[in-house]
Short mmCIF file of the C-alpha atoms (twelve columns), coordinates in Angstrom:
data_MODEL
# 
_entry.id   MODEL 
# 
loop_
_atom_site.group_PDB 
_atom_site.id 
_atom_site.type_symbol 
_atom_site.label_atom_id 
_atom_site.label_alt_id 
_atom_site.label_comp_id 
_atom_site.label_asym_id 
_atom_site.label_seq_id 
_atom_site.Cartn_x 
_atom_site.Cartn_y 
_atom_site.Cartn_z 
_atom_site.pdbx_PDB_model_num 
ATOM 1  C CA . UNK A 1  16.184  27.377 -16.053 1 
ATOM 2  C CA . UNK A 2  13.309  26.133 -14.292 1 
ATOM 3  C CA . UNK A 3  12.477  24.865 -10.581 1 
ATOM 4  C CA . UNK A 4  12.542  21.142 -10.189 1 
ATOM 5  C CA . UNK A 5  9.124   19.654 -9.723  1 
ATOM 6  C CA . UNK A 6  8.234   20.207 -5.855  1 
ATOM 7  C CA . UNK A 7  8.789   16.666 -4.011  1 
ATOM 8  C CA . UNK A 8  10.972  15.321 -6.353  1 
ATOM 9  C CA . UNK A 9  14.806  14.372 -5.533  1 
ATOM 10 C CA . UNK A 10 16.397  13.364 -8.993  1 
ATOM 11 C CA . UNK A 11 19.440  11.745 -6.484  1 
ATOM 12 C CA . UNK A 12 17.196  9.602  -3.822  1 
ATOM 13 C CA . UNK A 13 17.319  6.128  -4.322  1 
ATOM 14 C CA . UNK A 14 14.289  4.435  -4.934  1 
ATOM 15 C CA . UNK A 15 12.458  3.230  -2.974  1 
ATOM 16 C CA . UNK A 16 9.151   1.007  -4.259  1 
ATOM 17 C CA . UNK A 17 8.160   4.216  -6.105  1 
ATOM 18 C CA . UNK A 18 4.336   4.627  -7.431  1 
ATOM 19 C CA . UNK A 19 2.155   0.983  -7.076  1 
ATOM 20 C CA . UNK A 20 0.160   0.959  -10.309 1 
ATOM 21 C CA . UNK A 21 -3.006  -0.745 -10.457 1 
ATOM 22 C CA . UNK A 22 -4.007  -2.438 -13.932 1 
ATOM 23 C CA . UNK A 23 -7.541  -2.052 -15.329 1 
ATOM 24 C CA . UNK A 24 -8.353  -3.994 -18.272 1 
ATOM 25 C CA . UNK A 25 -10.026 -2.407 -21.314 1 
ATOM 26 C CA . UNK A 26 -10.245 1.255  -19.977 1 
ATOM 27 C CA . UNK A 27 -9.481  4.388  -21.878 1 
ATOM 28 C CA . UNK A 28 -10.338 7.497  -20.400 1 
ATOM 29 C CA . UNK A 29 -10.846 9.543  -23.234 1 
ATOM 30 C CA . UNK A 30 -12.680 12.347 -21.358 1 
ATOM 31 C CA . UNK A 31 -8.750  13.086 -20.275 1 
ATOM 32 C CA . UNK A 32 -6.463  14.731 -22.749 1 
ATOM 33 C CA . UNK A 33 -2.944  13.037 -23.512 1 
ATOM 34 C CA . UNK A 34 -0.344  14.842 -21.969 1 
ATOM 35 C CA . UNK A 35 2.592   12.644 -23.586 1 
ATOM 36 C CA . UNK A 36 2.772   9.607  -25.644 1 
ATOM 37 C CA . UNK A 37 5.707   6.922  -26.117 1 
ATOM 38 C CA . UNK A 38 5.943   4.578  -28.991 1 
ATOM 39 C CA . UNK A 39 6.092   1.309  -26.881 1 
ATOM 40 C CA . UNK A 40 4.022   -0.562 -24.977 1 
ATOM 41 C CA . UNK A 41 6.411   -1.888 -22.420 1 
ATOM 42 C CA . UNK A 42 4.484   -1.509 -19.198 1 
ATOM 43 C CA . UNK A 43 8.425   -1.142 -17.078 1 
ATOM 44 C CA . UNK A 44 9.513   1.529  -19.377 1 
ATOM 45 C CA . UNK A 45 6.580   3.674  -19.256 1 
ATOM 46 C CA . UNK A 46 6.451   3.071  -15.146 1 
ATOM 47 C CA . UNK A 47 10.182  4.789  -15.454 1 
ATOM 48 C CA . UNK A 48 9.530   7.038  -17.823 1 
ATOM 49 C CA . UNK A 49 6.761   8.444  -15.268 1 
ATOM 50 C CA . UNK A 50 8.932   8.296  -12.157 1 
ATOM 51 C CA . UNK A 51 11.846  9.885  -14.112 1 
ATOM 52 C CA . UNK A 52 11.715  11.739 -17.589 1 
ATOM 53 C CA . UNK A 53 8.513   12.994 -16.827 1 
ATOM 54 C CA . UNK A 54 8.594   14.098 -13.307 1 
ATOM 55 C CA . UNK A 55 11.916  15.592 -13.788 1 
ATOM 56 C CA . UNK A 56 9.678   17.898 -16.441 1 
ATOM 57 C CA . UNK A 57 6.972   18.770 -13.478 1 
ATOM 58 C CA . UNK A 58 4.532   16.126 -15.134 1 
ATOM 59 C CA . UNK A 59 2.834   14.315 -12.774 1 
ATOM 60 C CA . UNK A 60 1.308   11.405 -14.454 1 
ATOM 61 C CA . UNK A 61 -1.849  9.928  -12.864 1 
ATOM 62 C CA . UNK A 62 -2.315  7.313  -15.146 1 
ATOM 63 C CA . UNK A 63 -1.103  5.565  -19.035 1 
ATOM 64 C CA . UNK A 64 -3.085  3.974  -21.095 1 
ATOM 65 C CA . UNK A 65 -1.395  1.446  -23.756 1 
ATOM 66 C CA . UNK A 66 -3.087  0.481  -26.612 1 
ATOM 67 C CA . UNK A 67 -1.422  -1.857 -30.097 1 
ATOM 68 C CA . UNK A 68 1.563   0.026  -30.560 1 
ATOM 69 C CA . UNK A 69 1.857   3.114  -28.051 1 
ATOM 70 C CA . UNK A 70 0.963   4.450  -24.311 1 
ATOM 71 C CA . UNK A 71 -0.427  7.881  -23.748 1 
ATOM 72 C CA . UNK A 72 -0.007  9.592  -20.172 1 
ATOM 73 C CA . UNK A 73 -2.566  11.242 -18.365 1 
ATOM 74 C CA . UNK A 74 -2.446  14.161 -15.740 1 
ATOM 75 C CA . UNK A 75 -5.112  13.329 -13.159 1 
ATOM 76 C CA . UNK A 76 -5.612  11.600 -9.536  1 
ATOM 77 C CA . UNK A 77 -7.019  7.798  -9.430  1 
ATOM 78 C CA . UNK A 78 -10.385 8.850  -9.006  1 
ATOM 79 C CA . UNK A 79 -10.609 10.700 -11.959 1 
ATOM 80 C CA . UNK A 80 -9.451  8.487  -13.887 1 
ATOM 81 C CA . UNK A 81 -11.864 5.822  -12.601 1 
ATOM 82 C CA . UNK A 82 -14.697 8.128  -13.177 1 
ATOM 83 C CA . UNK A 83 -13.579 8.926  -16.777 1 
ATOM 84 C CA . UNK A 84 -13.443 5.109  -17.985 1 
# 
């Protein structure tokens, strides 16, 4: 048994959650993957983030979503702008 990841309430109600910004034709490969999913649904990932993940103590900064999967990546906004 681990400790739930600090901030996170499996039982609030949400409420707006993360706002994710789109940026066209970025990558940041300079970031290692920290998970992948095998669709490119942009609402399932967003969930994904906010609940599979989280619930794990992954704190996704970003996805990126190519052809025919996403990967997540563990950093802040700036890092990932500076890594594109």
């Amino acid at each position: 048994v681990k400790p739930m990841a600090q901030g996170f309430d499996p039982l609030a109600k949400d409420e707006g959650g993360t706002q994710w910004e789109v940026i066209e034709d970025m990558d940041c490969p300079s970031i290692d993957n920290i998970a992948q999913a095998d669709t490119t649904d942009v609402d399932t990932l967003k969930k994904a983030c906010e609940t599979q993940l989280k619930r794990k103590g992954i704190d996704v900064g970003c996805f990126v979503v190519d052809d025919r999967r996403a990967y997540f990546k563990q950093c802040s906004r700036e890092e990932a702008l500076a890594a594109k």
